[in-house]
N, C-alpha and C positions, 0 to 999 in steps of 0.2 A: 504493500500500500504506500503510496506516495502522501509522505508528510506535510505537515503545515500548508495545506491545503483545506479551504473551506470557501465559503458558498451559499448565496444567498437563491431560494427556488421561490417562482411563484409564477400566475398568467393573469394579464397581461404586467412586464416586471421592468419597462422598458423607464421609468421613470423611477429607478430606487433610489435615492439616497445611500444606502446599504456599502457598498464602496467606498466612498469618502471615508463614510463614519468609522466603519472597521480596520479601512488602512492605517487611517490616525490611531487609534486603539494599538494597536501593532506595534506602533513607533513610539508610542509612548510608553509599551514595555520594555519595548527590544525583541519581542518575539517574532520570528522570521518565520512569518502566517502570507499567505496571498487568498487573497479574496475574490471570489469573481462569481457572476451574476449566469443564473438556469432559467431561462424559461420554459416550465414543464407544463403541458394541456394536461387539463386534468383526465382524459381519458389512457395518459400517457404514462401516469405519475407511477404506477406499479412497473411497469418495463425498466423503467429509469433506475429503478432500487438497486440495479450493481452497482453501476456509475456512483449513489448516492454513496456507495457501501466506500468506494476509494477517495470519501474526502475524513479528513478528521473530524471535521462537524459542518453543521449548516445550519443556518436560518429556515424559518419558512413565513410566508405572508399569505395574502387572500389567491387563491382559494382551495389552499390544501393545510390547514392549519388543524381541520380532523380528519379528512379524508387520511395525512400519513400515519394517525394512530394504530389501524390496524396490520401496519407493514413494519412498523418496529420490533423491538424485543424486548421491550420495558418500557415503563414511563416513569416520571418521578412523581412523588406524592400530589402535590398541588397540581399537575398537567393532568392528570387521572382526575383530580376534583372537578378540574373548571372542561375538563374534555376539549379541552383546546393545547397545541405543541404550537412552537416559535423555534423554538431550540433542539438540534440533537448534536449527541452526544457519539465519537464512534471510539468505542474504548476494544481495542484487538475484537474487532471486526464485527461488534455488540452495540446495537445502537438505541439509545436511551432518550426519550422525551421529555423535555421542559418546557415551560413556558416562564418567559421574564417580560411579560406584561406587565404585572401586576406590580412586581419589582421595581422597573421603568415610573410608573404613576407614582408610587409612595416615594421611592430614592427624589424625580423630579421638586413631588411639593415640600420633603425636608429641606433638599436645596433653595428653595426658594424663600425658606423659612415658616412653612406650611403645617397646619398640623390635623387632625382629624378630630380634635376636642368636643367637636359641637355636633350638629347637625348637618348632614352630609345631603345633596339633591342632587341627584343622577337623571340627568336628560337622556334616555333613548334605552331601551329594555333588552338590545342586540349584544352581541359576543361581548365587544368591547366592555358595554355598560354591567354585564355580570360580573366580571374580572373587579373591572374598579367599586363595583356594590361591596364585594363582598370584602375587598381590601378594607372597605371603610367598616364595614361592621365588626370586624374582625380586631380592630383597633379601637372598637368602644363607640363608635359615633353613631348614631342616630340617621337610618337611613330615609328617603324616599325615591321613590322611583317615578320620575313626571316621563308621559309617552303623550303620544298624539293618541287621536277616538281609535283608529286602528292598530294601534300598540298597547290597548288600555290592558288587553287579556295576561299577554306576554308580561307585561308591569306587574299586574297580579301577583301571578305565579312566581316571579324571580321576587319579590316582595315576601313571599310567603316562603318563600326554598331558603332566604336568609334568616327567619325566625325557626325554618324546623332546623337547621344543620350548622348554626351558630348560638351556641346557649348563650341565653339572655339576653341574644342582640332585639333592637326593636325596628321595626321594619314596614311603610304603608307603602300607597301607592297614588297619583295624583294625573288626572287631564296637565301636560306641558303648560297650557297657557291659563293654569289655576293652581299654583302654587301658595298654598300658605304659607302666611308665618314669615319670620327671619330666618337665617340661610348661614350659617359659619362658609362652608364650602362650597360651590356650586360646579359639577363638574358636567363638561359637554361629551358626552358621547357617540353624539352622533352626526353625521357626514353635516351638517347645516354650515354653511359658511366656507366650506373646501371649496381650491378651484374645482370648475371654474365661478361657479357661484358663489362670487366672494361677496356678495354684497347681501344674503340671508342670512338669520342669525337668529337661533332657536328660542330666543326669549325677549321679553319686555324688556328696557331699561330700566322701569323701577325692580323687576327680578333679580337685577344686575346692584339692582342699589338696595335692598334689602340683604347684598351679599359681604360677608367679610371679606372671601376671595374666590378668583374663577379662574378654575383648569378649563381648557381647551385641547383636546386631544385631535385638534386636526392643528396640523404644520404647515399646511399648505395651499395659503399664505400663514407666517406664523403669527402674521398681525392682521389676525378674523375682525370682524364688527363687533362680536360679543369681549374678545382683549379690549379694542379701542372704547368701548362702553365701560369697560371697569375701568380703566386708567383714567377716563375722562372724570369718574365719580370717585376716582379715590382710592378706587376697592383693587386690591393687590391682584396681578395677573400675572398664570404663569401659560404660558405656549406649551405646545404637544410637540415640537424638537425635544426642547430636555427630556420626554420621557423617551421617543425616540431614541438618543444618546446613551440615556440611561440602563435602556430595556440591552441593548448591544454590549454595553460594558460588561452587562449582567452575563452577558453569553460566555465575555472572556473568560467572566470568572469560573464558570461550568468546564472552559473547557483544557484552562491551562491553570487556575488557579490566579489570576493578575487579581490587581488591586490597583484600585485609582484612585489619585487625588480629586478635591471637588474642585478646587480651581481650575485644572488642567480640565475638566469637565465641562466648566460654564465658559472655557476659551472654544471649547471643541463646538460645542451647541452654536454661539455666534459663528463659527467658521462655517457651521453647517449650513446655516442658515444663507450665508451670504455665496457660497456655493451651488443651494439649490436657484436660487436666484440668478446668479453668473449662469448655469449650464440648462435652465427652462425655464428661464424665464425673461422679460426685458429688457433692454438696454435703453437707458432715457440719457440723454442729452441737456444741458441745462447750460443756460447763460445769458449774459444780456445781449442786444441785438445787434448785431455784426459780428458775433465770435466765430463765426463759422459752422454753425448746428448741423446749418442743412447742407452744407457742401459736404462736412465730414458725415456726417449719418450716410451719403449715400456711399461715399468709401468706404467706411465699413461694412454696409448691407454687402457691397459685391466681392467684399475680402471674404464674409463668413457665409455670405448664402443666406440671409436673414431677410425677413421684408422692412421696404424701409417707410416710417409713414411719418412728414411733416404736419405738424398737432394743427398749425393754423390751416394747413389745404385741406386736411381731412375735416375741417369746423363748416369751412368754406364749401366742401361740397355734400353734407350733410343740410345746409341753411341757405343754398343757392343764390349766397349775398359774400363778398369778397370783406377781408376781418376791416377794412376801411368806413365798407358801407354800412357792417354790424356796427362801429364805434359811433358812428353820424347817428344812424335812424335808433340805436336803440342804447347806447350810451355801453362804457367802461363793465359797471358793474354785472348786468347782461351779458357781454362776453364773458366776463369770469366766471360764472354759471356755466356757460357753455363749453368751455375747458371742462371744468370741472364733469360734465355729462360723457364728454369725451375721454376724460381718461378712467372715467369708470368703464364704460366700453374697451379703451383699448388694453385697462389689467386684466380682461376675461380672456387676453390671450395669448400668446407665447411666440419666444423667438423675434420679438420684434425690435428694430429699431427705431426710437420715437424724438424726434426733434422740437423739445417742448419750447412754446415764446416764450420771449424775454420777461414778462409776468407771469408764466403758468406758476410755481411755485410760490407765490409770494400769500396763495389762499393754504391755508395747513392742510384743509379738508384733499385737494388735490394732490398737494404733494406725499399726502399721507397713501391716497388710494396708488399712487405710480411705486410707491414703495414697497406695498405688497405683494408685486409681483415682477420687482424690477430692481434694476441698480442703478441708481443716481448718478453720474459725471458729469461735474463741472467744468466749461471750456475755458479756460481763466484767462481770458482775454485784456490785456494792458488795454487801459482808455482810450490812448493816444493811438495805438494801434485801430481801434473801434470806430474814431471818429474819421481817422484814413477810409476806412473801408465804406463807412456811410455817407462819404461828402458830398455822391450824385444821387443817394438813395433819397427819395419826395413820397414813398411808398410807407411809411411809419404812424399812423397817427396823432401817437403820444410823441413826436417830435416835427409836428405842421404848426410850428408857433414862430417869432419873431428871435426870439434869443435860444437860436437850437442848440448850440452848442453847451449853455450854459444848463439847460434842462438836461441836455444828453449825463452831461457833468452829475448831477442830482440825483438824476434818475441811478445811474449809476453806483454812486455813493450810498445811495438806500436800498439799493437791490444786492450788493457784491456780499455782503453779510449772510444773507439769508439762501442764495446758494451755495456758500461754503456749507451752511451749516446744514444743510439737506441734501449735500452732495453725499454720496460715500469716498468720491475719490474726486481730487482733479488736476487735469492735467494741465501744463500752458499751451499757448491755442493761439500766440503772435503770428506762426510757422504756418506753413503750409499744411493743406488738409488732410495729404498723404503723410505726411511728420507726424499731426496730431494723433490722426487713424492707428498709424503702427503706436505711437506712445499708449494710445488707447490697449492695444491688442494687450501690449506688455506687460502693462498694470495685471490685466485680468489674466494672464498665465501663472504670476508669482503665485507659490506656492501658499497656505499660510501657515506663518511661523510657530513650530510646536514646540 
């Protein structure tokens, strides 16, 4: 059998994260592990079981997480309770089931400073949401299970499997959008607010505000409407990467024995994050007007094969009014709305390159939705350079005034702030578009530092 070999299985598996996260794990032991990704049909999955037999362990995701139970030769306690594997085990040539779900969710909210003291509310009555039920009951808290009218049964029932098979735990069950009471925890279990539907979000905000704190077990975006609802009120949020991270660490320990720091944890989570984002997700453009957005956006569309889409043509041919005639007939604020609509459309989708105006960023609301499913760069364009580049441009609205230059100056001076600070990176942007482009490419290859 060929060592240090493992492997994440699942269909369709073409968006894992699973890679990144494990290679990092690796290096932060030393352990000379290679990881690489199976897409197995589930009609396939018993064929495959040689193949599976010559790695030292594997992952498993949706949708063979019970179907491999009956192809093992053990499982471990808790994978036999929750009838769900993640993890195997291949010890001389004996291959053993885990699951570090459950793991991943608890490890997650300690790090975060989380605890299960109170009253625990589990949205959604599916795989995930038993795992995390019973984690919390198990730890003393007070469970409910809120479903929608067609999940009321399901809720029931796992409601009630936590009072018979947890002594003394207490356990109801509640319609999603009738939730009583106050809420210590609030955790989301269910697909609500994943791409691409980034924009639903399983509960009221006063739900959100009746909360101490909100897990979010979907990563992707790791910053859902229901995160941005807690933060906005106060209420502590943690994202579904940390348990991701968490739930994998857990692997290592199954399978070589590692141990991890939590620092070296909460670096790897943000790495993740900004990884999944680099490799599917946006690439947004930012800067004030003349930096080159749209010359360089289309360099890099034809360097990586991306689509390329300028914010204001796309406004412009959605409104079949040029952004001149939108700023006359219908004033500043109106367009920034209209941004705003646009890039909640263009985060619903992938791979794109997006060359936001010179004001897109300046609303939080927008800059927040491009971040969800993008990576900010700033084109840092010298003024001097700026007002070269503009001196035939008559096509600007916000600079069709008498004293252009000195507005340009202003304008300037109150925007350069606030792209840095919503940039993730940025580059200088004096240079040519083919300079900026590659400088671009460079940034996003560097490795991150472990």
């Amino acid at each position: 059998m060929d060592r240090n070999q493992f492997a994440v299985i699942g269909h369709p598996i073409s968006h894992t994260m699973s890679p990144f996260i494990h290679a990092r794990l690796f290096a932060l032991t030393g352990h000379k592990g290679f990881y690489g990704v199976r897409n197995i049909r589930p009609e396939v999955l018993e064929e495959k079981l040689p193949e599976l037999r010559c790695l030292d362990g594997f992952n498993i995701t949706i949708p063979h997480k019970q179907a491999i139970i009956p192809l093992l030769d053990s499982l471990d306690e808790k994978a036999a309770f929750f009838l769900s594997v993640n993890t195997v085990k291949n010890t001389n040539g004996r291959l053993t089931g885990y699951t570090t779900d459950g793991t991943g969710f608890t490890r997650a909210l300690e790090a975060a400073g989380a605890d299960f003291s109170g009253r625990t509310v589990i949205l959604g009555a599916g795989g995930v949401a038993r795992v995390m039920a019973f984690e919390a009951a198990l730890r003393g808290s007070r469970v409910t299970v809120a479903a929608r009218e067609h999940s009321l049964e399901e809720a029931r029932r796992l409601s009630a499997d936590i009072m018979e098979k947890v002594p003394g735990a207490q356990a109801d069950f509640c319609k999603i959008d009738q939730i009583p009471g106050s809420i210590h925890l609030l955790v989301n279990a269910t697909p609500l607010g994943m791409y691409p539907n980034t924009d639903s979000c399983p509960v009221s905000e006063k739900t959100v505000q009746n909360s101490d704190c909100v897990f979010d077990a979907v990563y992707n975006p790791n910053e859902t409407v229901l995160l941005q609802l807690a933060r906005k009120n106060g209420v502590r949020a943690v994202d579904g990467m940390s348990m991701l991270v968490w739930q994998a660490a857990a692997a290592h320990e199954i399978w070589y024995g590692a141990q991890f720091d939590r620092e070296d944890m909460e670096r790897l989570c943000a790495d993740a994050v900004f990884e999944m984002k680099k490799t599917f997700g946006n690439l947004i453009l930012c800067g004030f007007m003349g930096c080159g957005k749209t010359t360089v956006g289309t360099v890099l569309a034809q360097r990586t094969g991306r689509r390329f889409v300028d914010l204001d043509c796309f406004i412009e041919q959605q409104e079949g009014m040029t952004v001149s005639e939108i700023f006359a007939a219908r004033g500043e604020a109106e367009f920034r709305q209209l941004e705003r609509e646009a890039a909640a459309a263009l985060c619903r989708k992938s791979n794109l390159i997006v060359a936001a105006g010179g004001g897109t960023l300046l609303n939080p609301e927008t800059a927040s939705l491009f971040r969800q499913n993008g990576i900010i760069v700033l084109l840092d364009a010298d003024i001097k350079v700026i007002k070269e580049r503009l001196q035939g441009d008559r096509t600007r609205p916000l600079l069709a005034k008498p004293n252009r230059n000195k507005v340009m100056e202003q304008l300037y001076a109150a925007r350069i702030g606030v792209y840095r600070t919503a940039a993730d990176f940025a580059v200088p942007a004096d240079g040519d578009a083919k300079q900026v482009a590659e400088q671009i490419l460079e940034e996003l290859k560097k490795p991150p530092i472990v």
